[in-house]
LODOLO-938457 format. One line per field, with one value per residue (C-alpha): chain; x, z, y. Coordinates in Angstrom, 1 decimal. Example, Ala and Ser with C-alpha at 12.3 -4.5 7.8 and 13.67 -1.06 7.14 Angstrom:
<sites>
c	A; A
x	12.3; 13.7
z	7.8; 7.1
y	-4.5; -1.1
</sites>
This chain:
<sites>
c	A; A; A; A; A; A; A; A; A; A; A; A; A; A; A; A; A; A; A; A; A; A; A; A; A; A; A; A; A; A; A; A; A; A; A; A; A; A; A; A; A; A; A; A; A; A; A; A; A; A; A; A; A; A; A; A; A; A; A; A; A; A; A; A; A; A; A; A; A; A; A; A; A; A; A; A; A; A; A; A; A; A; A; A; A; A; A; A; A; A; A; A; A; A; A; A; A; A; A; A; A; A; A; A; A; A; A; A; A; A; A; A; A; A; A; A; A; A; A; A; A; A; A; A; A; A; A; A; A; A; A; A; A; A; A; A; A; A; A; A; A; A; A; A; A; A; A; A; A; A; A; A; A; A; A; A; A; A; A; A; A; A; A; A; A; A; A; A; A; A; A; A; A; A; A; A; A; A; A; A; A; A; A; A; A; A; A; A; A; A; A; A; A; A; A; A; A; A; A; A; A; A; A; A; A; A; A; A; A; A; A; A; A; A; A; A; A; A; A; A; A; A; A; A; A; A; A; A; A; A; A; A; A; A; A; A; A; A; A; A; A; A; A; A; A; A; A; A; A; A; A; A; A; A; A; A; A; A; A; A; A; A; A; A; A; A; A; A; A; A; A; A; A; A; A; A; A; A; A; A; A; A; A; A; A; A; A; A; A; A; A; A; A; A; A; A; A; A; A; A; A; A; A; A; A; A
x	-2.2; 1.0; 0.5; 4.0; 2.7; 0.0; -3.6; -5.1; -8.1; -8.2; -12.0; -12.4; -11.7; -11.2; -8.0; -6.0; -7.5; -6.7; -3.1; -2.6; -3.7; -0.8; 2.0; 0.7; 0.7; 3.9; 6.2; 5.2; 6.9; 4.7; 1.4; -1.1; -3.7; -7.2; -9.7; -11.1; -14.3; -16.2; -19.9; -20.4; -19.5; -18.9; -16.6; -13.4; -11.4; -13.0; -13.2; -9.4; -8.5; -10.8; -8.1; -5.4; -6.7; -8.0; -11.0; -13.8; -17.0; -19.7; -20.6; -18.9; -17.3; -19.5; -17.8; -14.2; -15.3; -15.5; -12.7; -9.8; -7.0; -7.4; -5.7; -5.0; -7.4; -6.7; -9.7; -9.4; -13.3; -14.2; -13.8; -17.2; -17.2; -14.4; -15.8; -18.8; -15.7; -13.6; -15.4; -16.2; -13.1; -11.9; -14.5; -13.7; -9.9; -8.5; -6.0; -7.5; -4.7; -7.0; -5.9; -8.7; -8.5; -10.9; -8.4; -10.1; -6.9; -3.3; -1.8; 1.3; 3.7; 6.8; 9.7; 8.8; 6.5; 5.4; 6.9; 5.3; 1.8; 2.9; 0.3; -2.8; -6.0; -6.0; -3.4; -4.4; -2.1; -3.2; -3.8; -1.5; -0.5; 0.2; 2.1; 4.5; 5.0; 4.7; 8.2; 9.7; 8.3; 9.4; 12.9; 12.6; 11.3; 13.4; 16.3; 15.0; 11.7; 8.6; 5.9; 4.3; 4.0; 2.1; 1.6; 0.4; -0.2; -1.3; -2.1; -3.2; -7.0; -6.9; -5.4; -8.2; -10.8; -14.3; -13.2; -10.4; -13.2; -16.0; -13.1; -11.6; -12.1; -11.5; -8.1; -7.4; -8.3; -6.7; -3.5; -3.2; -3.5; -0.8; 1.6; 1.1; 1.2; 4.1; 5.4; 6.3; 4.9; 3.0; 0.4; -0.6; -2.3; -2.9; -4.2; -5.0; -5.0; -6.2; -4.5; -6.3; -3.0; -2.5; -0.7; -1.1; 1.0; 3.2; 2.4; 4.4; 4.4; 5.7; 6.3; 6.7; 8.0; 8.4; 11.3; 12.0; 15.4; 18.1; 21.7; 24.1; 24.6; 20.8; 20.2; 23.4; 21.4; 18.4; 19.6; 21.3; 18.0; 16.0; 18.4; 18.7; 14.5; 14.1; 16.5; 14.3; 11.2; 12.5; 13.9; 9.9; 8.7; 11.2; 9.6; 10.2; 12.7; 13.3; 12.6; 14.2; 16.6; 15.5; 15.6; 15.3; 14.2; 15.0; 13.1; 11.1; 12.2; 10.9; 11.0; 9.5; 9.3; 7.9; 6.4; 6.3; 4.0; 5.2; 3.4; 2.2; -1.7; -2.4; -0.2; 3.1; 1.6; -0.7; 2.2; -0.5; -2.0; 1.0; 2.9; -0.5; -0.7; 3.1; 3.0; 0.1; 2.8; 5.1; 3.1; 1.6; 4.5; 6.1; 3.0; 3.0; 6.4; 5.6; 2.9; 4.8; 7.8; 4.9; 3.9; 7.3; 8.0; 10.6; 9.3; 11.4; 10.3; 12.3; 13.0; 10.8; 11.7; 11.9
z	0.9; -0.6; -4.4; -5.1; -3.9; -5.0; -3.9; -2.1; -0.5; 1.8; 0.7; 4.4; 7.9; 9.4; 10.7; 7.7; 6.0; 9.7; 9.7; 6.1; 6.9; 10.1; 7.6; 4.8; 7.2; 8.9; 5.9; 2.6; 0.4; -2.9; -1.5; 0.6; 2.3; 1.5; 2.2; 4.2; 3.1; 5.4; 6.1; 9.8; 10.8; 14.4; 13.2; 15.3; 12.3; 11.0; 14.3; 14.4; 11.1; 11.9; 15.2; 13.2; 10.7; 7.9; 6.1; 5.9; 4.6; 4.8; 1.5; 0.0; -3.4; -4.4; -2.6; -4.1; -7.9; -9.2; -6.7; -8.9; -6.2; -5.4; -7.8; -6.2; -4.4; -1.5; -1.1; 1.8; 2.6; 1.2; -2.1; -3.3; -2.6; -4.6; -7.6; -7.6; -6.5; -9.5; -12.5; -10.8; -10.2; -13.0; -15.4; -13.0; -14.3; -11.0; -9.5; -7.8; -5.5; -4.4; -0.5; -1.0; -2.8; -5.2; -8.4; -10.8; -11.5; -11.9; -9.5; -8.1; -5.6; -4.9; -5.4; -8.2; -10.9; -9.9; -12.9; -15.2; -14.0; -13.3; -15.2; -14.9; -13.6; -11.0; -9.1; -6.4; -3.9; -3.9; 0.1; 3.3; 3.1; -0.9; 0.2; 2.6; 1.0; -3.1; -3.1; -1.5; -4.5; -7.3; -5.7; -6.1; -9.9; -10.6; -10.0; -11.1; -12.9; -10.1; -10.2; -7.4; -4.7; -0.9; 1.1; 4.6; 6.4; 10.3; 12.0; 15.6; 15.6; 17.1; 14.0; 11.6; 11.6; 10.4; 6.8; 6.6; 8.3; 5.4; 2.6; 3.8; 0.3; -1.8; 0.2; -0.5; -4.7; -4.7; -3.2; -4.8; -8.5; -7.0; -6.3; -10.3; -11.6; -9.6; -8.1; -11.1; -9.7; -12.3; -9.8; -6.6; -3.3; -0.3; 3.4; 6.1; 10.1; 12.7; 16.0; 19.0; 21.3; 23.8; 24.2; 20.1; 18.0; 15.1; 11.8; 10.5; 7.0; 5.7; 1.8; 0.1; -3.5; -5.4; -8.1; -11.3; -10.8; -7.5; -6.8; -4.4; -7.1; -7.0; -3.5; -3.3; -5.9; -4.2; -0.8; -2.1; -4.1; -1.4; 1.3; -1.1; -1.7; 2.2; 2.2; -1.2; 1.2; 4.2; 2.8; 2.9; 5.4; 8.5; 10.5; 7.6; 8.7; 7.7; 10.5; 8.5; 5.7; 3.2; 4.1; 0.8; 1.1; -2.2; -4.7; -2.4; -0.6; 2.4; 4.4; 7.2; 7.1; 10.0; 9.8; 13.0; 12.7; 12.9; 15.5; 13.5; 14.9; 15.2; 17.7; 16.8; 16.4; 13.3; 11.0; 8.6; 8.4; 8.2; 5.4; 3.5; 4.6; 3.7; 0.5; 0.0; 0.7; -1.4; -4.5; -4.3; -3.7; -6.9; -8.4; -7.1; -7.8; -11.4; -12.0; -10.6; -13.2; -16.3; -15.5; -15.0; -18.5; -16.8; -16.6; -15.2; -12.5; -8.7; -5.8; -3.3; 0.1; 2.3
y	26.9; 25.7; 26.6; 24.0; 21.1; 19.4; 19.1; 16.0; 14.3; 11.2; 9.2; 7.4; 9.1; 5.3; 4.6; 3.8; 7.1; 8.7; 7.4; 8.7; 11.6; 11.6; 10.8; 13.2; 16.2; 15.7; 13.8; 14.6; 17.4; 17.2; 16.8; 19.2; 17.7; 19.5; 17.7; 14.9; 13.2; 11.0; 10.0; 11.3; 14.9; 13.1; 10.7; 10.8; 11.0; 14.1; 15.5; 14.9; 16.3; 19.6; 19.5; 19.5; 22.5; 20.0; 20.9; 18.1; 17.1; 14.4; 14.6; 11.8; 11.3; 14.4; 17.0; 16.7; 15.9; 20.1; 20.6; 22.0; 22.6; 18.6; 16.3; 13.0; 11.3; 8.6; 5.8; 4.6; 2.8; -0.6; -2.3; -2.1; 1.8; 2.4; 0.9; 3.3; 6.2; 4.9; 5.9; 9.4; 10.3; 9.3; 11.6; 14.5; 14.2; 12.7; 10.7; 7.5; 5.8; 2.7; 1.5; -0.6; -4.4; -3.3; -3.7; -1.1; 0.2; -2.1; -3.6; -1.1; -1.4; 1.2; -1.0; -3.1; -1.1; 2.4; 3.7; 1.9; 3.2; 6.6; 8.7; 6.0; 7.6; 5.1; 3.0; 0.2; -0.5; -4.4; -4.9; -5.1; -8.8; -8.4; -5.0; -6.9; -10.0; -9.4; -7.3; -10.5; -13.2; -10.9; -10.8; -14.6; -14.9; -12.3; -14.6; -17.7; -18.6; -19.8; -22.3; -21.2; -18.8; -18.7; -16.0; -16.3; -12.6; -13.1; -9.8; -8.8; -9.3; -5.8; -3.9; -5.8; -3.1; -3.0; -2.6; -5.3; -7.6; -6.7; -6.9; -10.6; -12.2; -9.5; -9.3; -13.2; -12.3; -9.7; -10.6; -13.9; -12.3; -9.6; -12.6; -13.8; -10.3; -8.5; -11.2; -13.3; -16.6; -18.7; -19.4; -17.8; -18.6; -15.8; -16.7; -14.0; -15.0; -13.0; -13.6; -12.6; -12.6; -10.5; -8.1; -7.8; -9.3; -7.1; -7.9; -11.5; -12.5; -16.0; -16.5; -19.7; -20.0; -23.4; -22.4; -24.6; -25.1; -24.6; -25.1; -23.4; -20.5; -19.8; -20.2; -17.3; -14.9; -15.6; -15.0; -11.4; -10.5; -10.8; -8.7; -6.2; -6.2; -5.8; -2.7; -1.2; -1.6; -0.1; 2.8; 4.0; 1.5; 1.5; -0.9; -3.5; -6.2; -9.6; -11.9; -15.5; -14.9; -17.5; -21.1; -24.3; -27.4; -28.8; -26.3; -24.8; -21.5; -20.2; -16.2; -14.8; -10.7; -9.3; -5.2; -3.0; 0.3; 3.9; 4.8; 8.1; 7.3; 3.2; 1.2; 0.0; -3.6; -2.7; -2.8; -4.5; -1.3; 1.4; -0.8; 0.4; 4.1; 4.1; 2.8; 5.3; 8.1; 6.7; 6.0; 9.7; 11.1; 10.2; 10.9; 14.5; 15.2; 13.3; 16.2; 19.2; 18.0; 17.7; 21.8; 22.8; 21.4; 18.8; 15.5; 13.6; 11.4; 13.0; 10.7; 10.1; 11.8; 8.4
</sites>
């Protein structure tokens, strides 16, 4: 057991919790992984964390609470589980990160606001779509005051597991209010497709933004806010790239981002899924490295490792 990093469970051996679990063992320098929790003790996940030298338990939410070498805790199962896991963690003196769109805690996202929330009991990580298009409205209303903003996420049908399928309107909700709250947009509308193509498509994301005011000075700052938002993304999500730089017709502006997977354990094509497990990474490890600063009496906030 590393004794300088900091202790953490993964709620959820699915394959989001599963692909966390890749990226915590082999990226992170703050965090240990402990623990993870599912309901089955045949679960593949389980099985494959016991493979790679995790230890595991089907004993739900219950089995990391009196845990005192586990700080952080990663909830990766469905929205109306977390809200039951929220207020336990939370009395047990740990640190929810939410992958689910169950919004207990405020909305965070690594690029935009992470500081601000830093030492909350409970962070939410909004949901995939709000993940990989959210960064791209605030660079917009950062520039220039917006009306309006519409996300439309379309994802393989493949990479839309059980969990994404039982969590569809909670993900619309959800993102829609992330679009208003981080994004800057005064209101906010979020659509999910589910493409059945084969062979699978990678994740594509298309953003529209009505803004109250545009002339070629704007459309430049916009244009430059938004290239340099797609480089603050990628520097913890590689397979982020914009796909078309923004376009205006009139007041409205329009970008397409496309997001490829790591390949750490889903296919390439469920980018909708590794832009979550990444910004999982990210947001704990800042929170780690937060925590490590606090007990060594420095508390200033280190750099994420990218």
């Amino acid at each position: 057991m590393a004794e300088n990093r900091i202790g953490v469970a993964i709620i959820g051996p699915g394959n989001i919790g599963t692909d966390l679990m890749y990226k915590i063992l082999k990226r992170s320098r703050n965090m240990e992984l402990r623990l993870m929790i599912g309901r089955r003790e045949g679960s593949d996940g389980l099985r494959i964390a016991r493979e790679l030298g995790v230890e595991t338990s089907t004993k739900g939410v219950e089995s990391v609470l009196d845990r005192d070498d586990i700080l952080i805790v990663f909830d990766a199962t469905l929205a109306r589980e977390h809200m039951i896991h929220a207020p336990l963690l939370e009395k047990a003196g740990k640190i929810a990160v939410d992958l689910t769109p169950a919004a207990v805690g405020p909305y965070v996202m690594p690029v935009v606001n992470l500081d601000e929330h830093i030492d909350k009991p409970n962070l939410n990580l909004i949901t995939c779509g709000g993940q990989a298009t959210i960064p791209i409205v605030h660079a917009i209303s950062r520039v220039v005051p917006t009306s309006y903003a519409e996300i439309v996420a379309t994802i393989a049908s493949k990479s839309a597991g059980q969990g994404t399928r039982q969590s569809i309107d909670e993900f619309t909700q959800t993102t829609a209010k992330g679009v208003v709250q981080i994004g800057g947009a005064r209101k906010g509308k979020a659509i999910i497709l589910l493409n059945p193509s084969e062979p699978p498509m990678i994740m594509n994301n298309t953003i529209y933004a009505l803004v109250d005011e545009i002339d070629k000075d704007i459309e430049d700052k916009i244009t430059a806010s938004v290239l340099q938002m797609v480089k603050d993304v990628q520097d913890f999500v590689p397979g982020y790239r914009l796909k078309i730089p923004p376009s205006y017709d009139g007041k409205k502006v329009i970008v397409m981002v496309e997001v490829e997977g790591s390949g750490d354990f889903l296919p390439v094509y469920s980018g909708n899924l590794d832009i979550e497990t990444c910004a999982a990474l990210a947001v704990g490890e800042k929170i780690a490295a937060y925590r490590m600063g606090l007990q060594s009496g420095h508390p200033a906030i280190q750099e994420v490792v990218s």
